[in-house]
Backbone bond lengths (Angstrom), bond angles and torsions (degrees), N, CA, C in turn:
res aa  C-N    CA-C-N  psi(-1)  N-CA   C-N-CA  omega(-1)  CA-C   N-CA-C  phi
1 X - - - 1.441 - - 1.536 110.78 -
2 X 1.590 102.66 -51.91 1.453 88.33 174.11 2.003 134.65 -78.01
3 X 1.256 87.70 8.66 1.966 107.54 170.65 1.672 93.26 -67.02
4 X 1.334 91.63 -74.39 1.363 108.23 -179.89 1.310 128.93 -3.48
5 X 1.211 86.31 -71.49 1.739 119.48 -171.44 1.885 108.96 -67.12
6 X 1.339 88.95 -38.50 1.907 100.78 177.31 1.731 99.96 -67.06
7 X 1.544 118.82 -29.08 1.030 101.17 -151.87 1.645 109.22 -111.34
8 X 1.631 98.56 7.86 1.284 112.79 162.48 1.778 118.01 -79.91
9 X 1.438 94.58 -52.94 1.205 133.36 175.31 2.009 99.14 -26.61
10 X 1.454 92.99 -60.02 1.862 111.66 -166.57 1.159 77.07 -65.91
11 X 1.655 152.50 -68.37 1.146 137.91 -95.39 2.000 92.46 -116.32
12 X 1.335 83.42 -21.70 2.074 70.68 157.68 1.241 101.66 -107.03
13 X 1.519 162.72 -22.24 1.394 149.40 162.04 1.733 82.40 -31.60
14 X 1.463 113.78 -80.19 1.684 99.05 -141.88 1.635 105.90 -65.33
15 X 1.271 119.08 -28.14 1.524 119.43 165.54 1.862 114.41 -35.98
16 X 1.448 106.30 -47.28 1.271 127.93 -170.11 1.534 100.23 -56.86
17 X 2.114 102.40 -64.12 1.267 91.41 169.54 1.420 145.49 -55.29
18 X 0.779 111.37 -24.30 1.632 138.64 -163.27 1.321 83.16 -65.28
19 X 1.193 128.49 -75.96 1.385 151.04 -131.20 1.756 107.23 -76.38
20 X 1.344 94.38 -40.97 1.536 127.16 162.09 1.603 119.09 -39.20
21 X 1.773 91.35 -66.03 1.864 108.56 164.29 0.982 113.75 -65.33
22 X 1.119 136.24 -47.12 1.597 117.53 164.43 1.150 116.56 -51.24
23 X 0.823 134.35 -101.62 1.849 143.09 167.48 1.591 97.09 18.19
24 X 1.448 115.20 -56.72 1.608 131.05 -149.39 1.597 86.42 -76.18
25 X 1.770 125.79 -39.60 1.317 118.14 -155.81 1.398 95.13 -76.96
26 X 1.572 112.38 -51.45 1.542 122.07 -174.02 1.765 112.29 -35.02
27 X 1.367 89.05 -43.20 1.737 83.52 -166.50 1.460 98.82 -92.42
28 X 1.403 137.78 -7.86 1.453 124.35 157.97 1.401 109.64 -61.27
29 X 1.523 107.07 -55.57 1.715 116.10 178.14 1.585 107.78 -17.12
30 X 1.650 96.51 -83.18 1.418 128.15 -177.60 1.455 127.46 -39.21
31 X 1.439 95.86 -54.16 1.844 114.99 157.44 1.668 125.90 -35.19
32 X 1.738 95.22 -49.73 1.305 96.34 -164.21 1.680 113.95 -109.97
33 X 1.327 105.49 27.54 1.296 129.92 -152.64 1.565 90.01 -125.89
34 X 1.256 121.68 -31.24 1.257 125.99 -179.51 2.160 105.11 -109.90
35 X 1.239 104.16 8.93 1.483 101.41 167.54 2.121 105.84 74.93
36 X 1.425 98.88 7.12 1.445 99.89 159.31 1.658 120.56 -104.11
37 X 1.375 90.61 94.80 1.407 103.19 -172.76 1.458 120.38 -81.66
38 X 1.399 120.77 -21.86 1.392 126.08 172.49 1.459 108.48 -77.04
39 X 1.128 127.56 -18.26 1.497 135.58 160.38 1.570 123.38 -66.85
40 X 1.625 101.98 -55.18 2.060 115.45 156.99 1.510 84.67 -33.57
41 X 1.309 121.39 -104.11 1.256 151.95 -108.48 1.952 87.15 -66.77
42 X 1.359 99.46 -45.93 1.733 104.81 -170.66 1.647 108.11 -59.33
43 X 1.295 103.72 -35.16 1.421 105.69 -167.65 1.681 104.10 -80.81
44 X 1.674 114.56 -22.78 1.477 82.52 174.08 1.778 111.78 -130.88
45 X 1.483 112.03 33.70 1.328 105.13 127.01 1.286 129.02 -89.11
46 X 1.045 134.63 14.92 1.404 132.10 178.20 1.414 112.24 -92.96
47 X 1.442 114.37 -19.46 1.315 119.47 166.23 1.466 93.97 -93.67
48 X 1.127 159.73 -50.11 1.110 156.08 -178.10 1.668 113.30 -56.35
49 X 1.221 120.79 5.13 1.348 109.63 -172.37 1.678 93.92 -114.77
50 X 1.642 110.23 -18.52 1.070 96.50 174.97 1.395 118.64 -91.82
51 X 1.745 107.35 -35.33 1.497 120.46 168.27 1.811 107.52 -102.24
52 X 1.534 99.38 105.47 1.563 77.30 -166.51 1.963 100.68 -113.40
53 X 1.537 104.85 28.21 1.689 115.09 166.02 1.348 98.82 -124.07
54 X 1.318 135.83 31.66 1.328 145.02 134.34 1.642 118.95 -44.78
55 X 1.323 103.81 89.82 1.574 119.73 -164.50 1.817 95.67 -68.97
56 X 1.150 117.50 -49.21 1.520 120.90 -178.37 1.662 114.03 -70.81
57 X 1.109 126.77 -30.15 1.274 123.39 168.54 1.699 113.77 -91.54
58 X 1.375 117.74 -20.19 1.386 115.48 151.16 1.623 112.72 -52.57
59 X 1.318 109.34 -79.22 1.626 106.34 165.63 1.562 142.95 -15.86
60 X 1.159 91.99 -43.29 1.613 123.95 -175.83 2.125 97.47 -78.63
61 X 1.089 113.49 -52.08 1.188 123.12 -141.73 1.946 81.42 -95.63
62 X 1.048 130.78 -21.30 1.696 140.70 150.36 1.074 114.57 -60.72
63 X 1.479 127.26 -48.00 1.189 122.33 -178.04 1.617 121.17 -67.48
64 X 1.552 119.79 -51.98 1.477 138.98 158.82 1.107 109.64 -13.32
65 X 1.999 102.83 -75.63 1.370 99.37 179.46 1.323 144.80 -72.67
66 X 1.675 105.10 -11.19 1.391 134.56 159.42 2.097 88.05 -55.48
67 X 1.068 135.04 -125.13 1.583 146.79 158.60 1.657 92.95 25.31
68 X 1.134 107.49 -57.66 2.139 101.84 -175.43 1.947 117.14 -75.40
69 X 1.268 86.00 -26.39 1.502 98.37 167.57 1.715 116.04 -74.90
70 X 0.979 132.34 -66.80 1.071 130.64 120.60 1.528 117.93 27.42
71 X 1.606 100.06 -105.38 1.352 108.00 179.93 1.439 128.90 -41.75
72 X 1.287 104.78 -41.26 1.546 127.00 -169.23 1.633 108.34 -72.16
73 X 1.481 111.57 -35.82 1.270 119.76 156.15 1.510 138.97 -61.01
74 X 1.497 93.54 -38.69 1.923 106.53 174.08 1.391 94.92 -70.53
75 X 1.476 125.15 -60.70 1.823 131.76 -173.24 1.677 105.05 -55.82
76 X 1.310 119.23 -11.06 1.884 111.46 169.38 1.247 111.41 -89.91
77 X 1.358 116.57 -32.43 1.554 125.23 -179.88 1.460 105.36 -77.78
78 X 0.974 140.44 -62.46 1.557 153.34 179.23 1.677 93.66 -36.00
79 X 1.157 112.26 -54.48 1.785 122.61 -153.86 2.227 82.16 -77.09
80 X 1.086 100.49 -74.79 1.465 101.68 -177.12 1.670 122.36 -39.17
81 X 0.933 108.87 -36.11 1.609 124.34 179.21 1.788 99.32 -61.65
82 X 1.519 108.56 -57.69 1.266 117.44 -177.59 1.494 112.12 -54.41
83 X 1.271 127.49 -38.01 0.946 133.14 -154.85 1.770 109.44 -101.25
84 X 1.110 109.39 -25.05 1.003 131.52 144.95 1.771 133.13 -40.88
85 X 1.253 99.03 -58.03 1.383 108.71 158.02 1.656 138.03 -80.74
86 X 1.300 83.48 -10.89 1.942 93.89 159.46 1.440 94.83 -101.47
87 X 1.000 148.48 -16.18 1.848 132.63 163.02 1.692 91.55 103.73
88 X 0.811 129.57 32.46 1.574 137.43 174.86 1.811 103.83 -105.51
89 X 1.080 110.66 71.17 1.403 138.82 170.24 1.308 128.53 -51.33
90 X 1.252 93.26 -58.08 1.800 119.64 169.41 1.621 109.80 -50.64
91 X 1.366 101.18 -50.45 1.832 108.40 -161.56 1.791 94.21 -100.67
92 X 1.576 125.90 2.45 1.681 106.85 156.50 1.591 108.30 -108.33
93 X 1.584 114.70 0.14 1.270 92.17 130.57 1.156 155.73 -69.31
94 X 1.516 107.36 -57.42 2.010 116.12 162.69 1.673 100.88 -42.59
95 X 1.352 135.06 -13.33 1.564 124.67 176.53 1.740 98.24 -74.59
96 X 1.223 118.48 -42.13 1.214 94.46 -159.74 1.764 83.91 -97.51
97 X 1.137 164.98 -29.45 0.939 153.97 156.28 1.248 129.00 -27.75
98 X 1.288 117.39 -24.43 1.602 140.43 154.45 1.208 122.77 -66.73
99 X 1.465 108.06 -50.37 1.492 133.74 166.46 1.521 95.01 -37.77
100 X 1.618 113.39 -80.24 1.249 108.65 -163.59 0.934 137.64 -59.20
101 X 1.527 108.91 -36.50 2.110 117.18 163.08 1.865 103.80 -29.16
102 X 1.430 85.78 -60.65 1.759 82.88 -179.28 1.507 123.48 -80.41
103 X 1.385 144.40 20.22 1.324 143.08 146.62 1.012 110.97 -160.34
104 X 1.729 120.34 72.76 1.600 142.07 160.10 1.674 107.11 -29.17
105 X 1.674 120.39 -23.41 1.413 105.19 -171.96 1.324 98.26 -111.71
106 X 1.817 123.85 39.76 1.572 116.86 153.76 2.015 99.78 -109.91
107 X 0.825 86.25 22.17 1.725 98.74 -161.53 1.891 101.08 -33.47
108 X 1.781 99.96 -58.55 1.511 114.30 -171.64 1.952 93.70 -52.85
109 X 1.320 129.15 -52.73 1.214 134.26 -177.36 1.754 118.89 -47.28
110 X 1.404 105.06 -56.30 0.855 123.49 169.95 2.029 123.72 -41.54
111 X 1.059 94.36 -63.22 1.420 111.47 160.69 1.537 139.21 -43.99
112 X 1.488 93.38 -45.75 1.563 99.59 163.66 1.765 112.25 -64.85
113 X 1.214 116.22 -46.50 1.553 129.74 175.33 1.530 104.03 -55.99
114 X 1.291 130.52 -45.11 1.629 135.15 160.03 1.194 125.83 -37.03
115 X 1.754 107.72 -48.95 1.568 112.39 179.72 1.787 112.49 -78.15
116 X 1.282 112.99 -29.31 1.123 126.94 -170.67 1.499 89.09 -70.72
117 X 1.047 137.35 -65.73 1.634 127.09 -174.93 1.314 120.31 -41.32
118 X 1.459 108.52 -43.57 1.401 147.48 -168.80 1.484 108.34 -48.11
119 X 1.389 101.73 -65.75 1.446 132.01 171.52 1.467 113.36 -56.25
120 X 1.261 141.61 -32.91 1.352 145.62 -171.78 1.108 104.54 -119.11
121 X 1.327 127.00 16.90 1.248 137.31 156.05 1.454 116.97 -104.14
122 X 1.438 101.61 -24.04 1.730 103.86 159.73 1.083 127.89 -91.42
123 X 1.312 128.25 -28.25 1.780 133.95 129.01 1.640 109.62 -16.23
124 X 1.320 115.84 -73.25 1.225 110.40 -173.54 1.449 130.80 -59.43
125 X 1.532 105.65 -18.66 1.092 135.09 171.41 1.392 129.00 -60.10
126 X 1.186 104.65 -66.59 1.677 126.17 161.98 1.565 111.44 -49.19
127 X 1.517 106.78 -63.27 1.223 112.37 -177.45 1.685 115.86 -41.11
128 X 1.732 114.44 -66.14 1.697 120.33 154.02 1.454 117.37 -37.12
129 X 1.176 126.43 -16.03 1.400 112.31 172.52 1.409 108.80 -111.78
130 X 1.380 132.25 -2.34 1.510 139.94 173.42 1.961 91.76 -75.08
131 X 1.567 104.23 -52.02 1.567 115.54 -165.30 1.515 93.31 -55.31
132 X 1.262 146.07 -61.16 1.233 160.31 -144.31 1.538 94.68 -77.13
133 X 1.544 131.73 -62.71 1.327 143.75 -164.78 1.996 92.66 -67.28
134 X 1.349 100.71 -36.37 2.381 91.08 -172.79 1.571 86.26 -68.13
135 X 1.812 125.11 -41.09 1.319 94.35 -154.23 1.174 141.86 -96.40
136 X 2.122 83.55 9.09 1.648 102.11 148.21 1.357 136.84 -84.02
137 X 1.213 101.44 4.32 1.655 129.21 -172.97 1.574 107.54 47.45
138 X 2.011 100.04 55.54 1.621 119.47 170.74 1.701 85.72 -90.53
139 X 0.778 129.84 79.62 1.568 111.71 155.73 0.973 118.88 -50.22
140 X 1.705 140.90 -43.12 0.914 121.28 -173.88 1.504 121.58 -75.86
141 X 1.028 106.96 -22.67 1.801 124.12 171.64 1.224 104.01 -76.27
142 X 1.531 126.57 4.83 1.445 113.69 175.99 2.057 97.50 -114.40
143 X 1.277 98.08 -47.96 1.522 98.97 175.74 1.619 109.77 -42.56
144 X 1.151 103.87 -56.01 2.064 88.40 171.46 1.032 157.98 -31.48
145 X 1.415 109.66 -58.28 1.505 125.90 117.47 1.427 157.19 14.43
146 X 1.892 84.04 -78.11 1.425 96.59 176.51 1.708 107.15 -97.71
147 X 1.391 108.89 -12.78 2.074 95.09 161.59 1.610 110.74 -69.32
148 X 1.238 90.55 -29.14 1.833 90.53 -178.01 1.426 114.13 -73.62
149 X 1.381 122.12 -11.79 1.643 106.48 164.75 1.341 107.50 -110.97
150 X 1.451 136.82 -12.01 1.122 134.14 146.05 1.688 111.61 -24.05
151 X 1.787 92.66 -78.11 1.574 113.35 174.40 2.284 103.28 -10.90
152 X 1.096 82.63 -75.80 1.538 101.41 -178.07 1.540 116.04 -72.19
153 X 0.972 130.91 -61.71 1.492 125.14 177.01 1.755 106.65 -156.96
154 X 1.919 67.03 108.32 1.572 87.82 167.34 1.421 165.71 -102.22
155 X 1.679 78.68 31.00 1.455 139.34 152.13 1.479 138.10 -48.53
156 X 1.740 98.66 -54.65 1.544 114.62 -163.61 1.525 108.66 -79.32
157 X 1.287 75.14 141.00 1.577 91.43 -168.64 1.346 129.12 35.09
158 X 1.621 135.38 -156.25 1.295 121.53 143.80 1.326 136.97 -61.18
159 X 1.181 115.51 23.82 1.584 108.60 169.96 1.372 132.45 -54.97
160 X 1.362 122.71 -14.87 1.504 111.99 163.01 1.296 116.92 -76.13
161 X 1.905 104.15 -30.07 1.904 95.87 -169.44 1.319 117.00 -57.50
162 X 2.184 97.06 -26.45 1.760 104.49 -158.28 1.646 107.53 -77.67
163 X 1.154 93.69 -33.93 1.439 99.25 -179.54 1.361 123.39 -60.65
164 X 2.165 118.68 -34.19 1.188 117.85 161.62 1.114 103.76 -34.74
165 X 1.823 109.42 -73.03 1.138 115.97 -138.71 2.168 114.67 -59.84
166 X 1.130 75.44 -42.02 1.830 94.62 -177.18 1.740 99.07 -48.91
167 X 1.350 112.33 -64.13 1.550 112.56 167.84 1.546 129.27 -20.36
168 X 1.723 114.02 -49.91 1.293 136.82 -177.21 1.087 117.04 -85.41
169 X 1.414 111.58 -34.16 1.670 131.04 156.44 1.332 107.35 -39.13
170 X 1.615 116.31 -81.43 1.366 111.17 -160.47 1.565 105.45 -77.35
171 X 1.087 137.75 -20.54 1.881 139.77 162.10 1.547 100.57 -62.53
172 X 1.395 135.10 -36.11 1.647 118.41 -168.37 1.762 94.92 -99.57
173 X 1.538 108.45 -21.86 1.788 96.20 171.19 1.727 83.94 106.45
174 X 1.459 131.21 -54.77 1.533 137.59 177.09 1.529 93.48 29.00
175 X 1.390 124.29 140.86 0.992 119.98 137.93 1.784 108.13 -127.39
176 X 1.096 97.95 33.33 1.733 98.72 160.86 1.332 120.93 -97.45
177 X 1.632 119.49 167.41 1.002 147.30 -154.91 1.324 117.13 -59.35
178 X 1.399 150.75 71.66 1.268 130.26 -163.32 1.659 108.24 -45.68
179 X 0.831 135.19 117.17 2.005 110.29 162.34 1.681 114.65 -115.63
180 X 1.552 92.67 175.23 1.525 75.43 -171.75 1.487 98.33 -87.83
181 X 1.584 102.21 -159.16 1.427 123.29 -133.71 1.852 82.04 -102.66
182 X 1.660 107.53 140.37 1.851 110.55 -156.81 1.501 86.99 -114.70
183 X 1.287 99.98 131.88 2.239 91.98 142.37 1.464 118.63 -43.42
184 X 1.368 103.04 153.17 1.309 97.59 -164.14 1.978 82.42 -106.45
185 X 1.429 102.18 148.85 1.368 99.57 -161.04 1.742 111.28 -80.70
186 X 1.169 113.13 164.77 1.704 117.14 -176.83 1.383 85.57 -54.88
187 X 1.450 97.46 158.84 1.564 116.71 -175.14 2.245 81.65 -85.11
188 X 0.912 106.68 170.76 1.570 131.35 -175.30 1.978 95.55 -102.94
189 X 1.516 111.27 129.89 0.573 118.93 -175.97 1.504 112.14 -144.60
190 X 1.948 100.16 133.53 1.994 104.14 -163.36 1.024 106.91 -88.91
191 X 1.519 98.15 147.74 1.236 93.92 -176.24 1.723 102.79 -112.37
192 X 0.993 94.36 140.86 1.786 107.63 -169.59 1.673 107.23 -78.71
């Protein structure tokens, strides 16, 4: 009787545990499923501190931070991209500069994303100082400029139109306004 009883006894302890590890996985699941990773991570070292050759909550607790690494990487690019496209250069750098404090071993990754800012920040650069040089009507201080982002992308923005124009500028002498390029307006329409 009293085997018995011991061996009931064990047989809800490990039920208990069991039941426990689940619970612990659910709310890592759930945690990190919702991008609260200090919650993942809490819920399964806490079983790990008691079982800490727990091959499945080792696993688990790799994977998380595999998923937060991850995340933290897609949410630097997303933020930089944005920021990027408002011309805020300065602050998608400090994004990935932040980035990197927290994963020193994407460093080589990191870097390529650095120059790339870097670079369209000297585009933007040139370009503001081409704008500044037409609206002193330096053409030639503007033609410089704009071969140099040509050079690189000869794409951005209007830099080929300005550069025509700046070209014809300083050969016709012009001292008019370069501007940029207008909608052409609705045609006018009678009304009967």
């Amino acid at each position: 009787e009293n085997e018995t009883l011991k061996a009931k006894l064990a047989e809800a302890r490990k039920a208990k545990r069991e039941s426990h590890l689940q619970a612990a996985l659910r709310l890592a699941d759930s945690a990190a499923q919702a991008g609260k990773w200090e919650a993942a991570v809490a819920s399964l070292n806490e079983v790990l501190a008691n079982e800490p050759d727990n091959a499945e909550f080792q696993q688990k607790l790799a994977e998380v931070r595999a998923q937060e690494h991850v995340s933290q990487w897609n949410a630097a690019q997303t933020q930089s991209e944005s920021l990027r496209e408002a011309e805020q250069f300065e602050q998608a750098l400090q994004t990935w500069q932040d980035y990197l404090s927290l994963h020193p071993e994407d460093r080589e990754r990191v870097e390529e994303e650095i120059k790339q800012v870097t670079q369209e920040q000297e585009l933007r650069d040139f370009y503001a100082k081409a704008e500044t040089a037409i609206a002193a009507r330096d053409f030639d201080g503007a033609i410089r400029p704009l071969k140099e982002i040509i050079i690189r992308d000869e794409n951005y923005k209007d830099a080929s139109r300005l550069l025509t124009k700046a070209i014809e500028s300083r050969r016709t002498g012009t001292t008019q306004k370069i501007d940029k390029p207008r909608k052409k307006p609705a045609p006018i329409q009678k009304v009967r």
